[in-house]
N, C-alpha and C positions, 0 to 999 in steps of 0.2 A: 529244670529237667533233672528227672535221679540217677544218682550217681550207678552205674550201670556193674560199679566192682565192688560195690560197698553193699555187704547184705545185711548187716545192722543198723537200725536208726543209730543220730549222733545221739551222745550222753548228752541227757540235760545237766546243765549247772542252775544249783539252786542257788537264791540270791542270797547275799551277808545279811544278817540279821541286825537289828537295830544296835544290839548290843555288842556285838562283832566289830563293827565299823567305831564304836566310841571306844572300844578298847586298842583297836590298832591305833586311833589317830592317838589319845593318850600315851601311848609305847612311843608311839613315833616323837611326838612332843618332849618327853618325858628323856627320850635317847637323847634329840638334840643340846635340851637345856642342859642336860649331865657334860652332854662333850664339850659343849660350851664353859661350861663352869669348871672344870678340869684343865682346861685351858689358862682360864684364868689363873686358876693356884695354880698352875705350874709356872706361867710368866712370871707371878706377882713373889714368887717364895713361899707359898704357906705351907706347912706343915703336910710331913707324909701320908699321914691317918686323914686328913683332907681330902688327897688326892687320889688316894684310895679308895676311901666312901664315895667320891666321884664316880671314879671309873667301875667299881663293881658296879654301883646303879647300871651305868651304863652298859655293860657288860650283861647285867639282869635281862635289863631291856631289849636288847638283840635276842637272849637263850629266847626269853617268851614270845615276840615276833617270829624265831625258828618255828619254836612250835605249831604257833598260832596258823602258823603257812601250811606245816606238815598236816595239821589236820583238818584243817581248809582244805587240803587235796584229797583226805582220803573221805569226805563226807560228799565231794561232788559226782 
């Protein structure tokens, strides 16, 4: 039954593209292994510059999944 108060069709949402979906799973991979490994050198002692290149990675990794989200919304 139609919606009786709603006088616009709903928006379509177009689907992720092949290439979309291998790039978030990589981010998302990619976030984990860094926080993972930042971990590590921080338990283990290693070296500042270590754990820095850790965590920027990681840090990268979240800005571009930001992104990646914000304009995943505005292309639907």
């Amino acid at each position: 039954m139609p919606d009786p108060y709603r006088d616009q069709p709903a928006p379509r949402r177009r689907p992720l593209s092949f290439g979309r979906l291998v790039l978030r799973a990589v981010l998302w991979c990619l976030l984990v292994l860094a926080a993972a490994a930042n971990m590590v050198a921080s338990l283990s002692g290693m070296s500042t510059l270590v754990r820095l290149a850790f965590g920027m990675t990681g840090v990268a990794c979240v800005v571009l999944l930001v992104i990646d989200s914000i304009r995943a919304r505005r292309h639907r």
